[in-house]
N, C-alpha and C positions, 0 to 999 in steps of 0.2 A: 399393697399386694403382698401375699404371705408368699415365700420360699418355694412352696410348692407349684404355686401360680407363677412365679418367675420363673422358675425351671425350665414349664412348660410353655410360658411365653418362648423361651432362647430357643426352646428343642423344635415348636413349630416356625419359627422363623428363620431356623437351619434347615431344616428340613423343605422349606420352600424356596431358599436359596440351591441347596444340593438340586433340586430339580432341575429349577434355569442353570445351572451351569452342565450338568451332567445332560443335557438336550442340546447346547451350546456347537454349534458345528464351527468349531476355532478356527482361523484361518490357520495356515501351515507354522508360520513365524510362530504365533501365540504356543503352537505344542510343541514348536521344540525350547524357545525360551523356559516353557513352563519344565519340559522336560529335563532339561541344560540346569536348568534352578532346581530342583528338585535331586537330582544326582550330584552338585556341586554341595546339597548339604547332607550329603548322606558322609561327610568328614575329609573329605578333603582338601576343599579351600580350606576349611581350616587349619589343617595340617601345614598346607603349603604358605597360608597367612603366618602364620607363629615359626615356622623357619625361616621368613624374610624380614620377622619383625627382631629375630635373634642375628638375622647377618647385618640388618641393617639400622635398628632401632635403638643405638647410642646407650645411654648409662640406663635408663629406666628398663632395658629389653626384656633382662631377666624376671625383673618384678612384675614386666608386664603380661608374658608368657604364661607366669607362675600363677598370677590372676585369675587369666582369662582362663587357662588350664584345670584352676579347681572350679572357676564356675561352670563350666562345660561337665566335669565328674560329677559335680552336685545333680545338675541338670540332670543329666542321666539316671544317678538311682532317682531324683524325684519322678519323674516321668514312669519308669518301668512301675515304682509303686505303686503310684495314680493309677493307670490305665489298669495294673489290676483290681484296682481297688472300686475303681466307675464301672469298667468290665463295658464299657459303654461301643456298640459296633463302628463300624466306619463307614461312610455313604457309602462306599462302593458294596459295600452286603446288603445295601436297601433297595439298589437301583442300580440299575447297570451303565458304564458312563458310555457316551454315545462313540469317542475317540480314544479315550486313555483304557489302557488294560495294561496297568503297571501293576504287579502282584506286592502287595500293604509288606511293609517290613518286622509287622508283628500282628497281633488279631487285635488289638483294642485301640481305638480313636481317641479319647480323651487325654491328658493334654497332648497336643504336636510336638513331641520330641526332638523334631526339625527344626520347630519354629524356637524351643526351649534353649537349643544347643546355638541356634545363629543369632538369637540375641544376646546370650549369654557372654559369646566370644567377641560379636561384634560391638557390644554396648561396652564391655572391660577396653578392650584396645584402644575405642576411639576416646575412652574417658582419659587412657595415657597418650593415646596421640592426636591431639584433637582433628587436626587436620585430614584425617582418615574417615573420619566419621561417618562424611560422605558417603564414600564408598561403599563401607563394611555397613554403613545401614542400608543403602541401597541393595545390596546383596542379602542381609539378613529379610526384610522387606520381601524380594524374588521368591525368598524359597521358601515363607510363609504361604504368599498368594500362591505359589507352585502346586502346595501341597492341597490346596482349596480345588484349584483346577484341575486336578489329575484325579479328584474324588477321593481322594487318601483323606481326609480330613473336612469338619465341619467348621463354621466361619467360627465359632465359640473356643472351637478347641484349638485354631491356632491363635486366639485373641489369649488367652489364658495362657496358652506357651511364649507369648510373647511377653505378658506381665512376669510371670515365672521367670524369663530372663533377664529381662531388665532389672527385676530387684535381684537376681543373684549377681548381675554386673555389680550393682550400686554396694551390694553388702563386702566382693572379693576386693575391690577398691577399694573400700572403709577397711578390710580386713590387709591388705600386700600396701596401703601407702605409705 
């Protein structure tokens, strides 16, 4: 299959997903979970993660902070460049979502900026604290699929925010250990 035909493989396989979900009449829990997930990554957990990981996170805190802190800055110019550079729309300009009407935090879809920044923080931390892992994945995980549900986002572009953060965890590791 050449590049081009994969493309369009991913693009009508998103775009048939955006449908089923953007028709989807979620029950109440599901919109606010998604809601609650979606606003906790808009940088706050994280904020409040890396202050507890700096009161409470013994010798490694600093280095861990430090880590996770540049893979999240990385993240971000990656993302703002991307999304100008694909210029690619976001479901909710295709289709109007049946329950969500949360206005997009910038105008281009490609990659999840969301998804970029809660893997990035959550995959560095738990690499210095294993036993968080849990957690901080389960949370990065919420506000990926958040952003799927709420139509901010196509299944591709938080799958690619996702990779994007994991390998800048893996690289800020290799780089602060």
């Amino acid at each position: 299959m050449t590049a081009p035909h994969m493309l369009q493989f991913i693009a009508t396989g998103d775009h048939k997903l955006m449908r089923k979900v953007n028709k989807w009449p979620a029950p109440k829990w599901v919109r606010m979970a998604a809601i609650l997930a979606t606003r906790a990554g808009d940088g706050w957990l994280w904020y409040l993660t890396g202050l507890l990981v700096l009161l409470f996170g013994g010798g490694d805190r600093f280095t861990a902070v430090a880590a996770a802190g540049s893979a999240a800055v990385t993240g971000i110019g990656i993302f703002v460049s991307v999304k100008k550079i694909s210029g690619r729309k976001r479901p909710c300009e295709y289709e109007p979502h049946i329950w969500a009407n949360l206005l997009p935090p910038d105008q281009f879809s490609f990659p999840s900026g969301h998804t970029i920044t809660a893997f990035a923080v959550a995959i560095t931390l738990g690499l210095f604290y294993p036993v968080l892992l849990g957690i901080l994945l389960f949370c990065a995980l919420a506000i990926a699929t958040s952003r799927i549900l709420l139509g901010m986002h196509f299944l591709s572009d938080v799958v690619a925010g996702a990779a994007i953060g994991v390998g800048l965890a893996y690289s800020a590791r290799a780089v602060f250990a």
